[in-house]
PDB file of N, CA, C, O and CB in Angstrom:
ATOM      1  N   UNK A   1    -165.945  46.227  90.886  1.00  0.00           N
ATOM      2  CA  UNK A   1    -165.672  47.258  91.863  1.00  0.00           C
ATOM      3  C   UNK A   1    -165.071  46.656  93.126  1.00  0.00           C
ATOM      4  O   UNK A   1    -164.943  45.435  93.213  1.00  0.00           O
ATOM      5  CB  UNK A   1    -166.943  48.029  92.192  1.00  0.00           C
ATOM      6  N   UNK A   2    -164.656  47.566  94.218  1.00  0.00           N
ATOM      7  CA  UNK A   2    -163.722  47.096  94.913  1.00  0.00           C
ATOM      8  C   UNK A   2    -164.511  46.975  96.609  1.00  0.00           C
ATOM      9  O   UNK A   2    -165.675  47.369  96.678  1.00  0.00           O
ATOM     10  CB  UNK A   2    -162.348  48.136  94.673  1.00  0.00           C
ATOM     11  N   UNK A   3    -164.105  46.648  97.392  1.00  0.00           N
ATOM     12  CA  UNK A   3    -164.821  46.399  98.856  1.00  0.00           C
ATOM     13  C   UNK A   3    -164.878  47.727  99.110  1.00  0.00           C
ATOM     14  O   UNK A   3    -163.986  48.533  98.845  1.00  0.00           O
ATOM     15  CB  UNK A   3    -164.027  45.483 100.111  1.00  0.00           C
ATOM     16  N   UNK A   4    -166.139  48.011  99.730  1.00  0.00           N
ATOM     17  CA  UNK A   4    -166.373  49.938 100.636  1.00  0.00           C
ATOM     18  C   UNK A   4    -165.659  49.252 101.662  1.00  0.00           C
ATOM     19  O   UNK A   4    -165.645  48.046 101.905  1.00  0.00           O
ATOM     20  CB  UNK A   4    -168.406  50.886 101.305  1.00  0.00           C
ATOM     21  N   UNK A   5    -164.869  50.505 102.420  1.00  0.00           N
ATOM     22  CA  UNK A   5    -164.708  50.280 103.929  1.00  0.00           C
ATOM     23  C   UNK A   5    -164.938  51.498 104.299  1.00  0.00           C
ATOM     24  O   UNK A   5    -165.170  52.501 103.624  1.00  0.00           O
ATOM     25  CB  UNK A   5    -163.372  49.732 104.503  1.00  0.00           C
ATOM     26  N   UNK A   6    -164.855  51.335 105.465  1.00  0.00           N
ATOM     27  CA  UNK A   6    -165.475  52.011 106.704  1.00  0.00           C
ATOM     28  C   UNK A   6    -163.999  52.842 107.020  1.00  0.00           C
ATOM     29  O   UNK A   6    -163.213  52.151 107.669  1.00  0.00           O
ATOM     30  CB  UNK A   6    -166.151  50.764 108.118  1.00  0.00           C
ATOM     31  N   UNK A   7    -163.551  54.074 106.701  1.00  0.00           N
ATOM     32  CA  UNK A   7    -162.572  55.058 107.038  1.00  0.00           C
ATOM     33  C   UNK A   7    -162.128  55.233 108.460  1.00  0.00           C
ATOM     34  O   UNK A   7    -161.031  55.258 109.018  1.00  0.00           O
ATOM     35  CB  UNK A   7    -163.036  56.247 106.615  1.00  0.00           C
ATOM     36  N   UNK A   8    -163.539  55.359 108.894  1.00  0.00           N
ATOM     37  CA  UNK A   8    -163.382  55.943 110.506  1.00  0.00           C
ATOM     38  C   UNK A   8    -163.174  54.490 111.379  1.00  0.00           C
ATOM     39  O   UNK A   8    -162.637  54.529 112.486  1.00  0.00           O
ATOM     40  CB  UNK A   8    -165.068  56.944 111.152  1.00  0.00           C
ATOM     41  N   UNK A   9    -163.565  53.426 110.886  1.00  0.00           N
ATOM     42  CA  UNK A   9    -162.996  51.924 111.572  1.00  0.00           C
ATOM     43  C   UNK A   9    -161.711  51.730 111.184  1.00  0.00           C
ATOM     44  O   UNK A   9    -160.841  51.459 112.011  1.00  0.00           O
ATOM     45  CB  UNK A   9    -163.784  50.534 111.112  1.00  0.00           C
ATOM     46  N   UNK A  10    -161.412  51.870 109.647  1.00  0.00           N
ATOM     47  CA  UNK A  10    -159.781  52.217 109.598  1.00  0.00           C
ATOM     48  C   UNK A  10    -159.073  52.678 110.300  1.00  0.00           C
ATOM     49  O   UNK A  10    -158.301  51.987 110.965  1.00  0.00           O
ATOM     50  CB  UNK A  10    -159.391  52.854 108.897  1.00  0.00           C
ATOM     51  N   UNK A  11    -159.105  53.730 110.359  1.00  0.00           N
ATOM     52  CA  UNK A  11    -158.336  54.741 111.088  1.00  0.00           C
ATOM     53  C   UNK A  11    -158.186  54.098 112.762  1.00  0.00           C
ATOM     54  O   UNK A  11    -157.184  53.499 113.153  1.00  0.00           O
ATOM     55  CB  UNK A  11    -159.240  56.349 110.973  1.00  0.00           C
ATOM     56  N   UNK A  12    -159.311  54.354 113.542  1.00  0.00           N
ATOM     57  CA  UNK A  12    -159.689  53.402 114.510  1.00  0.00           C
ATOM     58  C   UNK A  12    -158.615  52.015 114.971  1.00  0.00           C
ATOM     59  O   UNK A  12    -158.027  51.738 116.017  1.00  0.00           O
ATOM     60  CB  UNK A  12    -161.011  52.904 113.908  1.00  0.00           C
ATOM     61  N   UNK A  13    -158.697  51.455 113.842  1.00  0.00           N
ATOM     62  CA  UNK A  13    -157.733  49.940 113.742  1.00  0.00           C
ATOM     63  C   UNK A  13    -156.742  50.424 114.040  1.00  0.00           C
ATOM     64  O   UNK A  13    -156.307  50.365 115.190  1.00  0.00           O
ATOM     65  CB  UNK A  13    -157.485  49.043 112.377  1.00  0.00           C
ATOM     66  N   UNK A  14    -155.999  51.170 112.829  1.00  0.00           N
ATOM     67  CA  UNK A  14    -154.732  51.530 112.956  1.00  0.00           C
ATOM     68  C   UNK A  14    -154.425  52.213 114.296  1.00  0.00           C
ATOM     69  O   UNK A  14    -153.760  51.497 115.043  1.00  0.00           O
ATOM     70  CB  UNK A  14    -154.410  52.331 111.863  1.00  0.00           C
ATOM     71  N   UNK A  15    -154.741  53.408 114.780  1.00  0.00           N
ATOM     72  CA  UNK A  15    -154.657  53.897 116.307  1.00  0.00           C
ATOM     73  C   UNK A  15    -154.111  52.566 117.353  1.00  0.00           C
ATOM     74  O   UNK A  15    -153.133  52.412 118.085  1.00  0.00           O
ATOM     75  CB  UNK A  15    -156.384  54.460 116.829  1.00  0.00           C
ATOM     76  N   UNK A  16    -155.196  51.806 117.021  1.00  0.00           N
ATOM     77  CA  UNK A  16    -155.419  50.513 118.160  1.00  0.00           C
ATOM     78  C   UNK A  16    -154.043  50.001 118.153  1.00  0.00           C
ATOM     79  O   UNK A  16    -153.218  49.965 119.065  1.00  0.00           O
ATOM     80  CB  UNK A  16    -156.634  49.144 117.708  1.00  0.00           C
ATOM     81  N   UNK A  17    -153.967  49.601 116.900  1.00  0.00           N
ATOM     82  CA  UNK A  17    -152.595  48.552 116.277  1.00  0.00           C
ATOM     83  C   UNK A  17    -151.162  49.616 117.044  1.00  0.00           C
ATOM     84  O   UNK A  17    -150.190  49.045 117.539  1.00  0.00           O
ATOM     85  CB  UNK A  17    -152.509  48.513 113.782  1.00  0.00           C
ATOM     86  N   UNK A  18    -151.233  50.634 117.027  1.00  0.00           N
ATOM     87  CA  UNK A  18    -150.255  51.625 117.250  1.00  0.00           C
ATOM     88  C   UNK A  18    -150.023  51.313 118.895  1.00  0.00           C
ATOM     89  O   UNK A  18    -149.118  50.751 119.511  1.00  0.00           O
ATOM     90  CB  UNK A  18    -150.815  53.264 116.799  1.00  0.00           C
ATOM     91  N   UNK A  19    -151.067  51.842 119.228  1.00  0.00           N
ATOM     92  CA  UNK A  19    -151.054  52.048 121.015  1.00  0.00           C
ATOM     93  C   UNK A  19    -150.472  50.810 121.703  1.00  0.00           C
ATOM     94  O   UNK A  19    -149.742  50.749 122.692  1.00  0.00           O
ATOM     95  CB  UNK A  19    -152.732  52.235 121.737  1.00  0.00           C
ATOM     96  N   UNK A  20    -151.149  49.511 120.673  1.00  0.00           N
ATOM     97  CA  UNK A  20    -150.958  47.877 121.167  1.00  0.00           C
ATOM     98  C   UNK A  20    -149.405  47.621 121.049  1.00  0.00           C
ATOM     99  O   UNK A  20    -148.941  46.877 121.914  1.00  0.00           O
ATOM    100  CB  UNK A  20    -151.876  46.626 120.060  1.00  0.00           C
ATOM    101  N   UNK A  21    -148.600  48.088 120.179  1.00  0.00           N
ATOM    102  CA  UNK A  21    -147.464  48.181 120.154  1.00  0.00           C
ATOM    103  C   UNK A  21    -146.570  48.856 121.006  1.00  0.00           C
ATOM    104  O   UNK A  21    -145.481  48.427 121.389  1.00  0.00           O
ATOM    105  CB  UNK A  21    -147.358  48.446 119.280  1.00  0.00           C
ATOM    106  N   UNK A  22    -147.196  50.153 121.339  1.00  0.00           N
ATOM    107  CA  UNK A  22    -146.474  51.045 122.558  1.00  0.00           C
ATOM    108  C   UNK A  22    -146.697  50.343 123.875  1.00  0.00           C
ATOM    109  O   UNK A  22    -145.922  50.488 124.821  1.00  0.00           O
ATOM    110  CB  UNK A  22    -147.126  52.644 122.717  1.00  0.00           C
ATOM    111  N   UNK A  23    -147.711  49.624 123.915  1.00  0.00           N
ATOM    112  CA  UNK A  23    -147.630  49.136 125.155  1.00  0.00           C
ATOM    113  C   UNK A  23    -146.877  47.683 125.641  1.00  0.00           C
ATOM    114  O   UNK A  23    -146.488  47.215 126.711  1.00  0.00           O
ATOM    115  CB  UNK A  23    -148.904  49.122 125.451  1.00  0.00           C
ATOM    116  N   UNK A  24    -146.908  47.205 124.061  1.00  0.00           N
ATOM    117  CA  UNK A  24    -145.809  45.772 124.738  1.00  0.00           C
ATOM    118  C   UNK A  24    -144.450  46.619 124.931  1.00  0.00           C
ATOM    119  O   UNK A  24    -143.866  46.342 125.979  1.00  0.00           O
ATOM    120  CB  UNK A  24    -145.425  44.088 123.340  1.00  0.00           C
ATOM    121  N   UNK A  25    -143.557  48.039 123.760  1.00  0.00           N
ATOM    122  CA  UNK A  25    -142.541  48.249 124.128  1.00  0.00           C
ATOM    123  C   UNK A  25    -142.770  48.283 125.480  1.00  0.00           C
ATOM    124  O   UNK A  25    -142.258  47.342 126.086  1.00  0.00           O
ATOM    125  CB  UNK A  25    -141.997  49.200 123.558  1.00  0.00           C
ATOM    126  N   UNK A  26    -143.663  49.440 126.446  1.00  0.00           N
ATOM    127  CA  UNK A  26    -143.297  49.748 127.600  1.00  0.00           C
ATOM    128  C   UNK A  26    -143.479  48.633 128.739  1.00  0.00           C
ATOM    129  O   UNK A  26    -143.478  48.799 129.959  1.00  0.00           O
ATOM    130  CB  UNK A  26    -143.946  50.891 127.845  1.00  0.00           C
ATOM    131  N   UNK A  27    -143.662  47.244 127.874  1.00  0.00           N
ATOM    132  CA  UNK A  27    -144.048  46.046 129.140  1.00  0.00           C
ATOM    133  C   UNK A  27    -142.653  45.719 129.005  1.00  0.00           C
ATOM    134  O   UNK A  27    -142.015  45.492 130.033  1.00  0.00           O
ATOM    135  CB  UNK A  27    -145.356  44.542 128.884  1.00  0.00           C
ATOM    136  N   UNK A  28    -142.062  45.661 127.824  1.00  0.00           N
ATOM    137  CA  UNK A  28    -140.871  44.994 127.443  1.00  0.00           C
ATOM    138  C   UNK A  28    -139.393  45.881 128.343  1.00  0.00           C
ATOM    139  O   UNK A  28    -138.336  45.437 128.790  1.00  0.00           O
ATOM    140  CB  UNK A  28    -140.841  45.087 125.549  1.00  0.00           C
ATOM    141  N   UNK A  29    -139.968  47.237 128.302  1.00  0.00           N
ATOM    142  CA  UNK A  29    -138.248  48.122 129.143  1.00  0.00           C
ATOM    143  C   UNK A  29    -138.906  48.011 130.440  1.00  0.00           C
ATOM    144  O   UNK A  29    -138.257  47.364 131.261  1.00  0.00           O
ATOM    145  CB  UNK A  29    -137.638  50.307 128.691  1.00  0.00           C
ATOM    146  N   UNK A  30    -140.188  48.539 130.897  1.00  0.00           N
ATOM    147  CA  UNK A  30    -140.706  48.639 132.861  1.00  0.00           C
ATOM    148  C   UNK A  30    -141.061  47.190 132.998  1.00  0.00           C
ATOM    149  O   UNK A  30    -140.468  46.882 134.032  1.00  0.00           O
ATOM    150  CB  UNK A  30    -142.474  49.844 133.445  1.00  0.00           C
ATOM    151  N   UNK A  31    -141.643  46.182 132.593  1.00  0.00           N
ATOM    152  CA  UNK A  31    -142.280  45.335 133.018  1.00  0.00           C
ATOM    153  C   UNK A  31    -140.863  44.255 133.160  1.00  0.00           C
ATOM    154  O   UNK A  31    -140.830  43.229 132.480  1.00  0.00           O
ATOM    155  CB  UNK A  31    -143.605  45.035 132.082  1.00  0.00           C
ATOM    156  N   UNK A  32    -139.722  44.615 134.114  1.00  0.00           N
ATOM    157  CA  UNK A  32    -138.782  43.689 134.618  1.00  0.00           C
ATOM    158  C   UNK A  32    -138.671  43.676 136.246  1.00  0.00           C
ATOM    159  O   UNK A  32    -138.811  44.686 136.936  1.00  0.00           O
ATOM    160  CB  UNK A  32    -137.433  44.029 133.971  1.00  0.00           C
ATOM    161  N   UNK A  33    -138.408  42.430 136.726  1.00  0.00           N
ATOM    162  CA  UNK A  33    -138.371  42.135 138.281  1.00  0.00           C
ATOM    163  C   UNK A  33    -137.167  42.602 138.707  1.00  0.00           C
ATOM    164  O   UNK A  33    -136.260  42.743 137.886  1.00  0.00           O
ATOM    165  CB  UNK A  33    -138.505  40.633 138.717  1.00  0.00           C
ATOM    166  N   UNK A  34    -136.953  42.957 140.259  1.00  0.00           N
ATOM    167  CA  UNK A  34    -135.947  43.561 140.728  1.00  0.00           C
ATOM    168  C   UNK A  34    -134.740  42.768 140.714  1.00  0.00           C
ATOM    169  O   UNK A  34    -133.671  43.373 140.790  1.00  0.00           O
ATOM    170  CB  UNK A  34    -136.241  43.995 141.893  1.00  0.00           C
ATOM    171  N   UNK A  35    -134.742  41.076 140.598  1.00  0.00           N
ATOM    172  CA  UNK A  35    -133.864  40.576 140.574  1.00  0.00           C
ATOM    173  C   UNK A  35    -133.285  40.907 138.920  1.00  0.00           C
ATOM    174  O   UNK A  35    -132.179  41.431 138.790  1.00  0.00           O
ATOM    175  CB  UNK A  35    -134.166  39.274 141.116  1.00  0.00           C
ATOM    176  N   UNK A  36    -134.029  40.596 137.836  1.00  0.00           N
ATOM    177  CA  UNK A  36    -133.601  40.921 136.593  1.00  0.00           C
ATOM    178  C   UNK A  36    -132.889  42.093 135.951  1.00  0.00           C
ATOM    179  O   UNK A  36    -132.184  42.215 134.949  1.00  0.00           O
ATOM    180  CB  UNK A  36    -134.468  40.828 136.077  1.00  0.00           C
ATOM    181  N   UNK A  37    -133.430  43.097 137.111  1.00  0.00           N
ATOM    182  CA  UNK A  37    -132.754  44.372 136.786  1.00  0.00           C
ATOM    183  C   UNK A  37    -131.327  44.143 137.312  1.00  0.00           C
ATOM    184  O   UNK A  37    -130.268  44.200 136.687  1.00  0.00           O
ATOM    185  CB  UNK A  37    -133.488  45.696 137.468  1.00  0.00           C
ATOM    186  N   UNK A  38    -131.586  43.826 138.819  1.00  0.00           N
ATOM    187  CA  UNK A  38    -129.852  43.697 139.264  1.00  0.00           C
ATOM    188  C   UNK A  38    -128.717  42.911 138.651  1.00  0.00           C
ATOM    189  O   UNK A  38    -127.515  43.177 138.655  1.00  0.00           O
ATOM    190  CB  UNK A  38    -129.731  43.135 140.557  1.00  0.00           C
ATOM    191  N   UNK A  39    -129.361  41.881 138.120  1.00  0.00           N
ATOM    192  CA  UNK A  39    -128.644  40.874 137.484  1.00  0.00           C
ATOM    193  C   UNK A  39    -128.142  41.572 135.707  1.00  0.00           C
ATOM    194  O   UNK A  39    -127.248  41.283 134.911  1.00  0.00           O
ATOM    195  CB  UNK A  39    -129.810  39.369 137.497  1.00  0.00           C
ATOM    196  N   UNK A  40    -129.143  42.466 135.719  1.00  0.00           N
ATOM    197  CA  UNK A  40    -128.533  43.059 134.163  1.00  0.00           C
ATOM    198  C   UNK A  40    -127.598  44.399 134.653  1.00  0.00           C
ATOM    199  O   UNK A  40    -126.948  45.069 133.851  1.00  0.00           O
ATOM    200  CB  UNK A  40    -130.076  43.692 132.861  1.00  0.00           C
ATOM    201  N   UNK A  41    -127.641  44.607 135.794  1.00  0.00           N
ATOM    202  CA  UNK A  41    -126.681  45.557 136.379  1.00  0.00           C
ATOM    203  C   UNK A  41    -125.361  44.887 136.740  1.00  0.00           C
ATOM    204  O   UNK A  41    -124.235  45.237 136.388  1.00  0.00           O
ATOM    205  CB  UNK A  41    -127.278  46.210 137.620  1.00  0.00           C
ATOM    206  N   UNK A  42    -125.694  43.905 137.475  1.00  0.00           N
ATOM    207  CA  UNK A  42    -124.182  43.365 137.634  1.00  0.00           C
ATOM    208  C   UNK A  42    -123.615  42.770 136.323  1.00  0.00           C
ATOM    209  O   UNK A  42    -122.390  42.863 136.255  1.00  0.00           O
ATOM    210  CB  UNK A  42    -124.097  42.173 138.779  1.00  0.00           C
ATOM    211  N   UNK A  43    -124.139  42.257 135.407  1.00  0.00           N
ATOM    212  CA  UNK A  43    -123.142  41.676 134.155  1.00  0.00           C
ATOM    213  C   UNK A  43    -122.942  43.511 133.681  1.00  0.00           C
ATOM    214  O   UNK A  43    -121.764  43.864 133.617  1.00  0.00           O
ATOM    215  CB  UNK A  43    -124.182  40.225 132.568  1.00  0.00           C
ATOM    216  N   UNK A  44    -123.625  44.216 133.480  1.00  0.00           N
ATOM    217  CA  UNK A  44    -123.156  45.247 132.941  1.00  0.00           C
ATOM    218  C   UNK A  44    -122.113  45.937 133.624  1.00  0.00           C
ATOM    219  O   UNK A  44    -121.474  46.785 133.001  1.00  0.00           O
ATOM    220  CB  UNK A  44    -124.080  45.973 132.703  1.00  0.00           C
ATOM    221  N   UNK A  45    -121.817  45.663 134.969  1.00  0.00           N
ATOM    222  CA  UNK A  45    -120.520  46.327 136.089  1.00  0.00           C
ATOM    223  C   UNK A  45    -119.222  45.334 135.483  1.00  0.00           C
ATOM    224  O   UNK A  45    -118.062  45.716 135.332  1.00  0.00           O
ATOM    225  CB  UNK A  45    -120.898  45.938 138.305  1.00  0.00           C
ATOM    226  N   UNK A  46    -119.787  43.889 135.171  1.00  0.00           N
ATOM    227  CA  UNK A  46    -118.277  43.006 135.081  1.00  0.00           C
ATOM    228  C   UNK A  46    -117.783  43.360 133.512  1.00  0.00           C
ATOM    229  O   UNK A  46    -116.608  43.331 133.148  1.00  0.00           O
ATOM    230  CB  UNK A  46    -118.513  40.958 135.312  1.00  0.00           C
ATOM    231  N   UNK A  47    -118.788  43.658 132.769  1.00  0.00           N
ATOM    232  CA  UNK A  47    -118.383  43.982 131.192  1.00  0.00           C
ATOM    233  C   UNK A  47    -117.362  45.085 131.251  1.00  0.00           C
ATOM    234  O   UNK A  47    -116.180  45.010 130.913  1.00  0.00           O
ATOM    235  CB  UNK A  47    -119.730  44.521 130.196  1.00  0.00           C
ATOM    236  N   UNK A  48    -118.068  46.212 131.777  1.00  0.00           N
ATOM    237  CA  UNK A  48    -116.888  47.664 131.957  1.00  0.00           C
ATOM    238  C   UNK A  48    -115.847  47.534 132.789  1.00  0.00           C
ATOM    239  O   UNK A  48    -114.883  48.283 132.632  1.00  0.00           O
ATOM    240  CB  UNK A  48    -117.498  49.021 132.579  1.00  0.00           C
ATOM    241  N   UNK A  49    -115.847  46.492 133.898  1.00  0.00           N
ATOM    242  CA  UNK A  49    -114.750  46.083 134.331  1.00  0.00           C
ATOM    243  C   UNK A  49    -113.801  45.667 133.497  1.00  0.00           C
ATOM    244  O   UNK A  49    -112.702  46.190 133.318  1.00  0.00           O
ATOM    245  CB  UNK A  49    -114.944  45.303 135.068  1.00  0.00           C
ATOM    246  N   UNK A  50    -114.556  44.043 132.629  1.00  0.00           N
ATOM    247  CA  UNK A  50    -113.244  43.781 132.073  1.00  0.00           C
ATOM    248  C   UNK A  50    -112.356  44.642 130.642  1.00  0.00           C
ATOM    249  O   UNK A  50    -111.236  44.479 130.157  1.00  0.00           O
ATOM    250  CB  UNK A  50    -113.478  42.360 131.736  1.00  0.00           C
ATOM    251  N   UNK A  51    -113.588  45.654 130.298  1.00  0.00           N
ATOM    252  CA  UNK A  51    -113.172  46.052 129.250  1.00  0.00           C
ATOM    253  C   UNK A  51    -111.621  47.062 129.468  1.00  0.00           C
ATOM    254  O   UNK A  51    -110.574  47.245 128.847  1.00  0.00           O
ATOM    255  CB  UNK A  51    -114.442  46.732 128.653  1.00  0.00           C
ATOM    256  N   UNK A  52    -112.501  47.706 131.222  1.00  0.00           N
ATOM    257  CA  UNK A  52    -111.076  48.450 131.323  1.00  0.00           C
ATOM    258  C   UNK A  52    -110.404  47.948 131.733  1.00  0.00           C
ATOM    259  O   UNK A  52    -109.663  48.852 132.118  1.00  0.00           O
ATOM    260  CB  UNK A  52    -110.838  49.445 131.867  1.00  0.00           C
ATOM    261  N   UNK A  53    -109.784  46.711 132.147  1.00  0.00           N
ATOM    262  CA  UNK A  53    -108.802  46.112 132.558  1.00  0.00           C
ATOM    263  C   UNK A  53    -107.697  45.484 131.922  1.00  0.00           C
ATOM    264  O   UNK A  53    -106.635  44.991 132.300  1.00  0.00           O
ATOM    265  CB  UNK A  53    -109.213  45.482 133.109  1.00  0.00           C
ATOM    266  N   UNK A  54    -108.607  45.753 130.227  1.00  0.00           N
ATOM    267  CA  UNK A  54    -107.595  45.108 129.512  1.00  0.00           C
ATOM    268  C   UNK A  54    -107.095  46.474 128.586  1.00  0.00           C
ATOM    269  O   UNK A  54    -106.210  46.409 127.734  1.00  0.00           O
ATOM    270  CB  UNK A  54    -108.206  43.666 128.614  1.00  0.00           C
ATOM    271  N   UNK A  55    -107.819  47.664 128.923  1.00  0.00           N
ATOM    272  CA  UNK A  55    -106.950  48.800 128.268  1.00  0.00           C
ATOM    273  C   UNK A  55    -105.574  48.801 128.880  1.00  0.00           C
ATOM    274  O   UNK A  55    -105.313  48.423 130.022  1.00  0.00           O
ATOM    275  CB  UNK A  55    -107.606  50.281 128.477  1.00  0.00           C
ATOM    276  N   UNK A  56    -104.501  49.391 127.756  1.00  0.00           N
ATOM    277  CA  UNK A  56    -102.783  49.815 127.732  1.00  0.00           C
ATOM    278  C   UNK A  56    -102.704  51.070 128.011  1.00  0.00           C
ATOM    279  O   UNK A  56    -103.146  52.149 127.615  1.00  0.00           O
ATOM    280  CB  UNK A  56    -101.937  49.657 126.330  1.00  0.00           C
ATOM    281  N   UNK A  57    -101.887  50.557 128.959  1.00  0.00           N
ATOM    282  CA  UNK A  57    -100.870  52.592 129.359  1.00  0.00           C
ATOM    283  C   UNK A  57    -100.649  52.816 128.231  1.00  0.00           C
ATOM    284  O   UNK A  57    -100.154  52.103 127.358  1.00  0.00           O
ATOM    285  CB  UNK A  57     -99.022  52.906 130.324  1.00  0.00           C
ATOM    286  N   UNK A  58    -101.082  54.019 128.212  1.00  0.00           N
ATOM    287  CA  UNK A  58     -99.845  54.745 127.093  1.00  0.00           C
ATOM    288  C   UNK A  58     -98.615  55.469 127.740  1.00  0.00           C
ATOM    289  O   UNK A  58     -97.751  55.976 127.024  1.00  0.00           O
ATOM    290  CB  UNK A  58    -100.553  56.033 126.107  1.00  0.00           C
TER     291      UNK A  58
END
């Protein structure tokens, strides 16, 4: 026969395992310093810069 477990500790786990995950995403997008943000703002200003700079008249 096979191991009893405990359903309601299952369940329990899993919840946990879930939430523990939502919370590194939200450390991973809010949990950045003001310099890191600006600095991912300015490469993102020079990218769309250069992208349009190298578009052709039509």
């Amino acid at each position: 026969m096979g191991d009893v477990i405990n359903l309601n500790r299952f369940r329990k786990g899993r919840d946990k395992a879930a939430k523990a995950q939502d919370a590194d995403a939200n450390r991973r997008k809010f949990g950045r310093t003001k310099a890191e943000k600006a600095a991912e703002d300015g490469e993102e200003a020079r990218r769309k810069a250069l992208l349009d700079g190298a578009k052709r008249e039509e």
